[in-house]
C-alpha positions as CSV (number, residue, x, y, z in Angstrom):
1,X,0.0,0.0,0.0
2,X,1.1,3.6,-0.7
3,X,1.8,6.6,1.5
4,X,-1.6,7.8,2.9
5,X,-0.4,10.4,5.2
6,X,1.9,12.9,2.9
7,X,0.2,16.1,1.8
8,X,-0.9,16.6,-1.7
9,X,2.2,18.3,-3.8
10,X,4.7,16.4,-0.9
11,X,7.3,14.0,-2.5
12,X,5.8,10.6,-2.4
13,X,9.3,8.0,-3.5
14,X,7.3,5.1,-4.0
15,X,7.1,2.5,-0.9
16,X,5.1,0.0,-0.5
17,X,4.0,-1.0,3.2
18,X,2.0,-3.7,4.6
19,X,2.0,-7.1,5.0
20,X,0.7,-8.8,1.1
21,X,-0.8,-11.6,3.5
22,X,-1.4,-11.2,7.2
23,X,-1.8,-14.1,9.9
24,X,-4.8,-13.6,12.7
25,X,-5.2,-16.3,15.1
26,X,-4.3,-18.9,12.4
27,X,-6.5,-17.3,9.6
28,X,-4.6,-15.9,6.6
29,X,-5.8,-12.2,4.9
30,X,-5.0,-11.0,2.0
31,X,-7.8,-8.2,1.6
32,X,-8.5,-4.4,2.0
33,X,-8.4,-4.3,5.8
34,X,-5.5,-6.9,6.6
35,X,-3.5,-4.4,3.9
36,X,-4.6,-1.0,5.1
37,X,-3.9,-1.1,9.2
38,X,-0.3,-2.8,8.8
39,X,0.3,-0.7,5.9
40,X,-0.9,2.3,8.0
41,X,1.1,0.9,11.4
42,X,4.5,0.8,9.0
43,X,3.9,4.0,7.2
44,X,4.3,5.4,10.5
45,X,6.8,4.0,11.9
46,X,9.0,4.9,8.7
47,X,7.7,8.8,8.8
48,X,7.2,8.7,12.4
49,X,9.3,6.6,14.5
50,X,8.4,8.3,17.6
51,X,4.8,7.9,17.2
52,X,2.8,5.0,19.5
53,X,-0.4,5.8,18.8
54,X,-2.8,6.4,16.1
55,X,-6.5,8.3,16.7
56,X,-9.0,7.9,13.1
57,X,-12.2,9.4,13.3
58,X,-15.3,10.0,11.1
59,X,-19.0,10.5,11.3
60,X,-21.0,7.7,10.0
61,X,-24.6,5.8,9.3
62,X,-23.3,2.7,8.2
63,X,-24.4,-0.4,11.0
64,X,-21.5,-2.5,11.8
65,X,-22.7,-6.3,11.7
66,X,-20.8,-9.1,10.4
67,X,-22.2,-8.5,6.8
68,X,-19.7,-5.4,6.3
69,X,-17.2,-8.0,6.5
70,X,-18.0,-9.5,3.0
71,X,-18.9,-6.9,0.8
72,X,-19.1,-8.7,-2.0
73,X,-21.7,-10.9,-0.7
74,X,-24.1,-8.1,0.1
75,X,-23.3,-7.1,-3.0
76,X,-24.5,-10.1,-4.7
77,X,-27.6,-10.3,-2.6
78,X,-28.6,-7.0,-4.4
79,X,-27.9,-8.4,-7.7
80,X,-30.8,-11.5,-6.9
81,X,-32.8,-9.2,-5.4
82,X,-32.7,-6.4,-8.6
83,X,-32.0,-9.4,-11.0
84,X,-33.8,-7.3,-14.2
85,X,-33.2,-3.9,-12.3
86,X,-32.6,-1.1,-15.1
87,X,-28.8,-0.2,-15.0
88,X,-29.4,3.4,-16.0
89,X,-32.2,3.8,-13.6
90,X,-29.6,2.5,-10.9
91,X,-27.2,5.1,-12.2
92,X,-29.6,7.7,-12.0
93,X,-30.7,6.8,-8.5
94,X,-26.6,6.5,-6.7
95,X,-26.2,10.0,-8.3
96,X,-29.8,11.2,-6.7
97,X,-28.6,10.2,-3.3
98,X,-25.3,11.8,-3.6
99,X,-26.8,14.7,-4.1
100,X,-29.2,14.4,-1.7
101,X,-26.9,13.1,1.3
102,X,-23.6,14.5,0.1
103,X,-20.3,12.0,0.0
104,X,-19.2,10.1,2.8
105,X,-17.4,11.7,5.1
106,X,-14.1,12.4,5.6
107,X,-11.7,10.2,7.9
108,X,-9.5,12.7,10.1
109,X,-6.3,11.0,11.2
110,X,-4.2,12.3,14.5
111,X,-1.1,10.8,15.5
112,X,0.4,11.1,19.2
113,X,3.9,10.6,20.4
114,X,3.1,9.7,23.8
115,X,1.1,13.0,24.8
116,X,2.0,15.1,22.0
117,X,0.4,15.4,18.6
118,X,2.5,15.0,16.0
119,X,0.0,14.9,12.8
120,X,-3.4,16.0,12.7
121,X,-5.3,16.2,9.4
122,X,-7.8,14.6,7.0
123,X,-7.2,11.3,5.1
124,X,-7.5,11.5,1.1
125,X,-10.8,10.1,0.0
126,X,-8.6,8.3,-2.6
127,X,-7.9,6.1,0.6
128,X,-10.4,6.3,2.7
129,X,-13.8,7.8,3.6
130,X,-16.1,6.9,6.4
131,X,-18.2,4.3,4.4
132,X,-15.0,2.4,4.2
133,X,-13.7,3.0,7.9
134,X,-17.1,1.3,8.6
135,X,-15.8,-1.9,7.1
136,X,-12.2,-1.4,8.4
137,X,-13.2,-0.8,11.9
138,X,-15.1,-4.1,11.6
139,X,-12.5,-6.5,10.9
140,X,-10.4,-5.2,13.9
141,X,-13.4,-5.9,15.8
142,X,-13.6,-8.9,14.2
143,X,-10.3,-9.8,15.2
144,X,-10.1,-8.5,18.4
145,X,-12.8,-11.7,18.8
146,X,-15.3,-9.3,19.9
147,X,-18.6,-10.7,19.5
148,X,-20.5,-9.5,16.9
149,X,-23.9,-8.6,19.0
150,X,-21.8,-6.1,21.0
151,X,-20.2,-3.9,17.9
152,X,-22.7,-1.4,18.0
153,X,-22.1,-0.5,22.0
154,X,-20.4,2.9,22.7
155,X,-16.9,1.8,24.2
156,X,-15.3,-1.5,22.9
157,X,-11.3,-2.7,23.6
158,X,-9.3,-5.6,22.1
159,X,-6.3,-7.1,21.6
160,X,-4.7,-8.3,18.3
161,X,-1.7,-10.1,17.7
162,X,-1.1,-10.8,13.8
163,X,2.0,-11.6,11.8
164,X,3.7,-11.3,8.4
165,X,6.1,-14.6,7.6
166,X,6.8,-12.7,4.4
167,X,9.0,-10.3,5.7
168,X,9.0,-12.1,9.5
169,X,7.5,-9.4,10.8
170,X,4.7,-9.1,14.1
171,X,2.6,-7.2,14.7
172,X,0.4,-6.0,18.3
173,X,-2.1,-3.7,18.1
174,X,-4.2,-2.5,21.6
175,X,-7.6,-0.9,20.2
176,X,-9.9,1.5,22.1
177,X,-13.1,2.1,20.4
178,X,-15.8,4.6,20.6
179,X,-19.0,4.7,18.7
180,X,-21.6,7.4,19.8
181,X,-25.1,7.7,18.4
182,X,-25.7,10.8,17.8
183,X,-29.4,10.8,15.8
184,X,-31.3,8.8,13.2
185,X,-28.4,5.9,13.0
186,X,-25.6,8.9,12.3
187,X,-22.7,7.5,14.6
188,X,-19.3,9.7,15.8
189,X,-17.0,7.0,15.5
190,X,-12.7,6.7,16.8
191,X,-10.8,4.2,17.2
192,X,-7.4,4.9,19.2
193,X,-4.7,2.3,18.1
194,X,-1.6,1.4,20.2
195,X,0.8,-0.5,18.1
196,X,4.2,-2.5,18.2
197,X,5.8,-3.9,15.2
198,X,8.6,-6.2,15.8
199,X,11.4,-7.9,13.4
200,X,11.5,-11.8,14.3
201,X,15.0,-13.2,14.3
């Protein structure tokens, strides 16, 4: 994965972070989530290296259940459901709710070294936006082995320990979350991430 927290215009040399297949609890993932947090954890560490601790934050109405974690299945369930749905019609009705609810939000990053802030700023759309922290925030649930019937309370903690044999790399990550309702299913959700990467001999 590529830089995610360089301004626009900053140099970018091209690095790729993040672990191409990552190892939870004896599962292997290769998708968006497993890529993005230890991409994210490592892009730190290079730009960062005092930084422990990383705070994302966005306003939301998307409900975190279990189906976030398979998009492609919901997706397909709307494909039998609409089987002779009218592809221009569909068209015309995405664009009708982006006008009428706006694009997702934005996901606002802040990263602390100990106490201080080091960065605070939005995350690029291109990356990220707060339909897609949904589904990010529910695979570290997920893996945190937090049940499922309790992602929608207001404070949730976990544990994960997940590794790369690729490039022998581990990885613990300490999660705090925080999902407030605020009205009509809109949530204010953060997730405060304590991190360790370490190089295995």
């Amino acid at each position: 994965m590529a830089r995610m927290l360089r301004e626009e215009g900053q140099d970018d040399p091209i690095v790729q972070f993040g672990a191409r297949i990552l190892w939870v609890d004896g599962e292997s993932y290769d998708n968006t989530a497993s890529k993005f947090w230890s991409g994210l954890i490592d892009e730190v560490i290079e730009d960062y290296p005092g930084c422990d601790t990383i705070v994302l934050a966005a306003t939301g109405s998307t409900q975190l259940e279990r189906d976030i974690l398979f998009p492609v299945n919901e997706l397909q369930r709307e494909i039998d459901k609409d089987e002779f749905i009218d592809l221009e019609d569909a068209i015309r009705q995405a664009v009708e709710e982006v006008d009428m609810f706006g694009h997702p939000a934005a996901v606002k990053v802040t990263l602390f070294e100990g106490k201080e802030t080091v960065l605070t700023r939005d995350l690029s759309r291109e990356y990220i936006d707060s339909n897609v922290f949904s589904y990010l925030l529910a695979w570290l649930l997920q893996w945190s082995n937090v049940p499922a019937s309790k992602w929608q309370d207001e404070l949730l903690s976990g544990r994960i320990y997940a590794d790369d044999p690729a490039r022998n790399v581990t990885y613990g990550i300490t999660l705090a979350f925080c999902n407030k309702h605020l009205s009509e299913g809109l949530y204010n959700r953060s997730v405060t991430v304590r991190f360790l990467r370490q190089k295995l001999d």
